[in-house]
C-alpha angles and dihedrals in degrees: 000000000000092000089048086053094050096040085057089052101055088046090063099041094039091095096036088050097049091043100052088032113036106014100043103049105037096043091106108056102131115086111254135165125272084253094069117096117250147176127277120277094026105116093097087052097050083057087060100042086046088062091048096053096046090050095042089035089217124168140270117271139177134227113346112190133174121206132286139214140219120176112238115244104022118152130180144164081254140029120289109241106222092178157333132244118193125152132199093252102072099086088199090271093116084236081125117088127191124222134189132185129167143075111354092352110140088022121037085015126051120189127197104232091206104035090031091233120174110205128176108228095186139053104260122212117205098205093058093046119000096182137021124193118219136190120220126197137177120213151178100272078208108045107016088237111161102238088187135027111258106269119198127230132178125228113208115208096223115228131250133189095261115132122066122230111277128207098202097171091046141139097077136212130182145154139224132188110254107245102035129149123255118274085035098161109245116170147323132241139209131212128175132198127187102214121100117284102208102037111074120324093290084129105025104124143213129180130200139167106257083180135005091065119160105030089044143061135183128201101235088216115040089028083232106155116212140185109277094182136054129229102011107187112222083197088061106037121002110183134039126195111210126190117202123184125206110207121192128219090049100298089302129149106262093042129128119236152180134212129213135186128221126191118221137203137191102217109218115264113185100256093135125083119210115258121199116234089229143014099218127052116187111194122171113205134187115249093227097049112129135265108277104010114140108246094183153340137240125194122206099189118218121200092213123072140232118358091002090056102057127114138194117210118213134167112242106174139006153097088268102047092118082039096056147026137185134221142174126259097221088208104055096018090243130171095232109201110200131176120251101188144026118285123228122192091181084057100033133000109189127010127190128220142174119216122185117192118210134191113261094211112047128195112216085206082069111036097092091064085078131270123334091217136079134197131219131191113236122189120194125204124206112218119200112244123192098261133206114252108267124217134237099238130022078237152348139228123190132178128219131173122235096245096050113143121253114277093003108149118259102182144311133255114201132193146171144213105239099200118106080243101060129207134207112247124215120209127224140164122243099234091198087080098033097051096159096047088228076150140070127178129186110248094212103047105011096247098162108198141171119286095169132010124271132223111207089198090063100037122013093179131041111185105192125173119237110205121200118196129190105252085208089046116016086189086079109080133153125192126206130192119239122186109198107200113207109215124201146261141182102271105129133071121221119250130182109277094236142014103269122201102183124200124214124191126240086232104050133144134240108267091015104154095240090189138334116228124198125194143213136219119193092214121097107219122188106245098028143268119310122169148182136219136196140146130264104282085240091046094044087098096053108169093206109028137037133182130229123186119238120225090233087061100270142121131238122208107205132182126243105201141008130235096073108160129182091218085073100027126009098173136047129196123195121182105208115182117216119202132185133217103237132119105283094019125239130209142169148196130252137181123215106197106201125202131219108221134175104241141190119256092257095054112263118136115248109172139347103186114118084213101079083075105056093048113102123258118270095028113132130220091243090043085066098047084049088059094045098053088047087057097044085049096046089047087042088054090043084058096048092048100046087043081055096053097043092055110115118223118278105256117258091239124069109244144177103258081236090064115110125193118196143196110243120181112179121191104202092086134048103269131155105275125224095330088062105095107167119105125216112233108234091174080118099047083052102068103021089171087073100056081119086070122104115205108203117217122249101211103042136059109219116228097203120031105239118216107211113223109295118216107049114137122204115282118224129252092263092058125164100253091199102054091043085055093050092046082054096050096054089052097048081046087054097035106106097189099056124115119252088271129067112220105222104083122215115213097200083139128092105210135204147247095039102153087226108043133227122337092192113124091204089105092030087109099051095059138048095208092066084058088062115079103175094102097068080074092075093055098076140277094305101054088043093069095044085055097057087054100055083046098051093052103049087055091053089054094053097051 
C-alpha cells in the first residue's frame, strides 16, 4: 500500500517537478547576448555562456527554449502558471514589455506583459490537442520596438489517466473445432486507450477473463484467447459467451477499464457414429407394386451435423439382396429400400435383409474410438394382389396358307390365372386390329381359327391382339401380340410383265431376235421363278416366228425369214403360253402383237404405217398434211353454220341466263289440246318473292315508265295461285306501255284435233262410257298408267 500511494504520488508532481526544475531553469543553453531575453535567475549563467562564446567563437544566436508542460485537466480557483519569461534587459524599470502570439495565446494563454507569466486560463484536454506552439517577444513599453527578434516555444498539454480502455471492434465471435487440445488458438482481441502511450502507465494495458473460466485463457499481454479444457464435446454444449476486460495503468488498482464479449463456437468434427433407432424394421409390401417404387425407410441417427453427419445404406446380407436395393434420400439422410424386380407371393412370401449404414467422411483423430458405422435388421412381407392372366409365351407367331379352308385351326394362345385362387380365364380378339374379322378364336381354350379367306398376294402378315380376362374380375386383363404369317401357294398364273408391241424391218434377216418378253408370277415360291414358254400347239409349226428361252428366265421372239412388207402384212400376232413351276403348275396366254415397219439400213425403225404405199407417186409427206387441214376447215366451217342455224331468237325479255321457262299443260281446265302451243310463262310463278321486279321489252320503247304496285310483301311458298293471276291481269290492264297482247294465256276453250279427246269431266255424268277408263290403256304407256289410277280409285269407291 505505501508504494501504490507513492506511486500515485509521483504520478501527480512528475510534471510539476520537470517543469520548475528542468525546464525552467535550462530553457536558456545556447550562448546569446546580454541583450536576449532570458529566465529569471540566469545572470550568473550569461556570464558563463559569455565566456563560451569568447573562447568557441560561435555565433550569435536568438531565443533558445526548451518545452513546457501543463497537466490536462487541471482545474483550480485560480490560473495555472505553466512559465515564466523574463530577459537581462529589463533593469527592473518595467520599461520591458512581454509579448505572446500563437496557438491559444490571448485565449487559452495569458501572458503578463511586465513579469512575463504564462498562465493557462482553460481546462486543457490532452486527447483533443496534445502541443501548442507559441511565439514570445520583448518590447519598448513606449515605443513598441521590438528589443529582441519573436522566438518560438512549445507548450506541451501533460497527460492524465483519463480515458478507459475501449474495445471499438467488439463484440466478438469465433469459432473453434469441438475436441481440440488445450491452448487451440481461438481468437484475438483488441482493446484502445486514449491516453498517451509513452508518457506513465495511463494506456498500458492488461487483459483478463471476468466470465468463460474454466474452458477459456487469455494471454494478459497480447489479449490472444486460447482453449483451457480438453476435449469439449459440441454435441454437449455449442456455444460459449466470454467476457474480457482491458485495464489501464498496467492492471493496477486505480486503472480505467473496459469489458467485451465474444461469442464462441465449437464447430462440429465427426466424432459420432450413426445409430440406428431400431434394430428391427418390419415392411409389407404388394406383390404387384412397381419397379422401383419405395416400399419403406430406415434412419441411422448421427449426433454430428452436416457432412459429418452423412451416411451411405447398403445391403450387406439377405435372401433379397438381387430383389431389392437401398439409397439415400439426400434431404433427410434415409435409407430408401426399393424394389428391383418383380414379387411374387406365389414364389416367395417374406425375405430378410440386413442393411448398415456408414459415414461417408471420416476423421483419423477418431478412428480408434470403433467403427463409424452401424447395422439393422429389415424383414419384408409379400402380400398376394389380384393379378392379370399371364400368357404362355411374350408373343406368338403362327403360319397359315392362303388356301387354307374356312375355320380350320391356326394355333393356340394359353394363359393362366397366377393367383393361389385361380380363375378361369376367357380368350377375344381385339377387333381393332382385326377390322375386317378375317379371325375367329375360341374363348374357353384359345384355339384362333379362320373366319375369311386370305390372300397371301394382298397381305402377307396379319398382327392381331389376343386379350385374356379374369371370368371371377373382369378388371384383370392381359393382351399378347400374335403375328399370323400367310405362306404361299401356287394360285396365280404368270403373265408377261408388261404389254409388248414388237417391230420387225422390212429388211430383216432369218433368225433376227425381233423382242425379248419376261414374265412375272405373284406368287412367292421357295426356290424362285422359273418359267416356261411355247406356242400355241396350232401355232408350233409358224411359218414366220420361233421362240427360244433365255437362261435369265426370258423369252426371245426370232424371225424365221426375211422379206416381210407391210404392203402384204402390217400386224403380227403371236400366242405365247407362259407356265410355272409350282405344284400344280399355272400357266397363262399371251399375245405379242408384232409390227411391220419400214427401217433404216442400219436397223432403226422409220415408219410402220401401210399407207405410205397407196399414196401416188410423187405425193409428198407435207402435200398430205396440206389436204387434211383443208377437210378439218371445211368440216369446222359446216359446225359453226349449222350451230348458227340452229340458234333460236333472243327473247324478247331480258332475263337472267338461269331463268327457265317451262311448258306447262295442265289438264284440269278446258284448254286447247294439243294444237294449243302456246305456253303460258310462269317465270313469274317461279320466283313469286320478286314480284317487286320490273323486266323491261326488248322491242318497244315505252312512252310512259310504268311503277309496278308497290307493297307487296313476299307470298309464301303455299300462294293462292288464282288470286296472284288475277292481281297480274289487272297490271298488265293498267299497264300503258304493254304491247297489244297480255302475256298470261287462258285456256276457257276446249280445241280440236287432239288425237285423244277431251279430258274434261263436265259430261262425265251424262255417259257410261266416261266412267270406263280401260281404254286409256291403248294410248300408250303413259295413259296406261293413268288408266290404272282412275281405276283404282272408282273401285275403291265401290267397295
Amino acid at each position: 500500500m505505501p508504494e501504490r500511494l507513492t506511486e500515485m504520488l509521483m504520478d501527480t508532481w512528475t510534471p510539476l517537478i520537470i517543469l520548475w526544475i528542468t525546464v525552467l531553469p535550462s530553457i536558456y543553453m545556447a550562448p546569446m547576448n546580454q541583450s536576449q531575453v532570458l529566465p529569471s535567475g540566469s545572470s550568473t549563467g550569461l556570464k558563463r555562456l559569455n565566456e563560451e562564446h569568447r573562447v568557441l567563437h560561435r555565433s550569435r544566436r536568438g531565443w533558445v527554449w526548451n518545452q513546457m508542460f501543463v497537466l490536462e485537466e487541471f482545474s483550480g480557483p485560480e490560473p495555472i502558471l505553466v512559465g515564466r519569461l523574463h530577459t537581462d534587459l529589463d533593469p527592473g524599470s518595467s520599461k520591458i514589455k512581454y509579448i505572446l502570439s500563437g496557438d491559444g495565446a490571448g485565449t487559452i494563454f495569458v501572458i503578463n506583459d511586465k513579469t512575463g507569466d504564462i498562465h493557462a486560463m482553460k481546462r486543457l484536454d490532452r486527447e483533443e490537442k496534445a502541443e501548442y506552439t507559441l511565439t514570445a517577444q520583448a518590447v519598448d513599453r513606449d515605443t513598441n520596438q521590438p528589443l529582441e527578434p519573436p522566438s518560438e516555444f512549445i507548450i506541451k498539454v501533460q497527460d492524465i489517466n483519463d480515458n478507459a480502455p475501449e474495445f471499438v471492434e467488439g463484440p466478438y465471435h469465433a469459432t473453434v473445432p469441438e475436441m481440440s487440445v488445450v491452448g487451440t488458438f481461438v481468437t484475438k482481441v483488441t482493446a484502445t486507450d486514449a491516453d498517451d502511450p509513452v508518457y506513465g502507465n495511463s494506456a498500458k494495458l492488461v487483459y483478463s477473463i471476468l466470465e468463460g473460466q474454466p474452458y477459456f485463457s487469455i494471454e494478459p499481454h497480447t489479449a490472444i484467447i486460447k482453449t483451457a479444457l480438453p476435449n469439449m464435446d459440441r454435441e454437449a454444449k455449442e456455444e460459449y459467451f466470454v467476457v474480457i476486460q482491458a485495464k489501464d495503468m498496467g492492471g493496477h488498482m486505480g486503472g480505467l477499464s473496459g469489458t467485451t464479449t465474444v461469442t464462441i463456437t465449437l464447430s462440429d468434427v465427426n466424432d459420432n457414429p450413426p445409430k440406428f433407432a431400431q434394430s428391427l424394421y418390419h415392411f409389407s409390401v404388394m406383390e404387384d407394386v412397381a419397379l422401383g417404387e419405395p416400399i419403406g425407410r430406415v434412419k441411422a441417427n448421427d449426433l454430428d451435423i452436416g457432412e459429418n453427419a452423412k451416411s451411405s445404406y447398403d445391403i450387406i446380407e439377405g435372401d433379397g439382396m438381387d430383389i431389392f436395393e437401398i439409397t439415400t434420400d439426400a434431404q433427410t439422410q434415409d435409407g430408401v429400400i426399393r424394389v428391383r424386380k418383380p414379387l411374387d407371393f406365389e414364389t416367395k412370401k417374406s425375405y430378410t435383409l440386413k442393411v448398415e449404414a456408414a459415414n461417408i467422411h471420416l476423421d483419423p483423430r477418431f478412428l480408434s474410438g470403433g467403427p463409424f458405422k452401424d447395422t439393422a435388421t429389415v424383414k419384408i412381407v409379400v402380400e398376394d394382389a389380384d393379378e392379370p392372366p399371364v400368357f404362355s409365351s411374350p408373343t406368338y407367331l403362327l403360319e397359315v396358307h392362303e388356301n387354307a379352308a374356312i375355320n380350320s385351326v391356326l394355333g393356340q394362345v394359353t394363359a393362366h390365372d397366377p393367383d393361389v385362387s385361380s380363375s378361369p380365364i376367357r380368350f377375344s380378339i381385339d377387333r381393332h386390329t382385326d377390322l375386317e374379322r378375317q379371325f375367329n378364336i375360341n374363348a374357353e381354350d384359345g384355339k384362333i381359327t379362320l373366319a375369311t379367306p386370305l390372300d397371301r398376294e394382298t397381305s402377307t402378315w396379319h398382327n392381331i391382339t389376343i386379350v385374356a380376362t379374369e371370368t371371377r374380375n373382369h378388371s384383370q386383363v392381359s393382351r399378347v401380340p400374335v403375328a399370323i404369317k400367310v405362306l404361299d401357294v401356287n394360285d396365280n398364273a404368270p403373265e408377261f410383265a408388261s404389254e409388248h408391241e414388237a417391230f420387225l424391218c422390212e429388211n430383216g434377216k432369218p433368225g433376227q431376235v425381233i423382242q425379248i418378253v419376261s414374265a412375272v408370277d405373284k406368287d412367292d415360291p421357295k426356290n424362285g421363278h422359273y418359267f416356261l414358254y411355247s406356242l400355241l400347239p396350232e401355232m408350233v409349226n409358224n411359218p414366220n416366228f420361233t421362240i427360244k428361252k433365255n437362261e435369265d428366265n426370258t423369252l426371245s421372239i426370232l424371225a424365221k425369214h426375211s422379206g416381210f412388207s407391210r404392203q402384204k402384212q402390217e400386224v403380227y400376232l403371236l400366242p405365247i403360253v407362259i407356265s410355272d413351276s409350282g405344284t400344280p403348275p399355272m400357266s397363262s396366254t399371251g399375245t405379242l402383237t408384232i409390227r411391220v415397219c419400214g427401217c433404216s439400213s442400219d436397223g432403226i425403225v422409220q415408219s410402220c404405217n401401210v399407207e405410205a404405199y397407196v399414196l401416188p407417186i410423187g405425193l409428198s409427206m407435207g402435200a398430205l398434211i396440206a389436204i387434211l387441214a383443208c377437210i378439218i376447215l371445211l368440216l369446222v366451217i359446216v359446225v359453226l353454220f349449222v350451230t348458227l342455224r340452229r340458234h333460236k331468237n333472243e327473247p324478247l325479255i331480258i332475263k337472267d341466263d338461269e331463268d327457265v321457262r317451262e311448258n306447262i299443260i295442265r289438264y284440269d281446265d278446258e284448254g286447247g289440246g294439243e294444237e294449243d302451243t302456246e305456253a303460258f310463262d310462269i317465270a313469274t310463278l317461279q320466283n313469286p318473292d320478286g314480284i317487286n321486279g320490273f323486266l323491261p321489252r326488248k322491242d318497244i320503247k315505252p312512252d310512259l315508265q310504268f311503277m309496278p304496285r308497290q307493297g307487296l310483301a313476299p307470298v309464301p311458298n303455299g300462294v293462292d295461285v288464282d288470286e296472284f293471276i288475277n292481281v297480274r291481269l289487272h297490271e298488265a290492264d293498267n299497264d300503258p306501255t304493254a304491247p297489244p297482247y297480255d302475256s298470261i294465256q287462258i285456256y276457257g276453250y276446249e280445241g280440236k284435233g287432239s288425237a285423244a279427246g277431251s279430258l274434261s269431266s263436265l259430261e262425265s255424268s251424262t255417259s257410261d262410257s266416261d266412267q270406263n277408263f280401260d281404254y286409256l290403256s291403248e294410248w300408250g304407256p303413259r295413259f296406261k298408267r293413268l288408266g290404272e289410277l282412275y281405276s283404282v280409285g272408282e273401285s275403291d269407291k265401290e267397295t
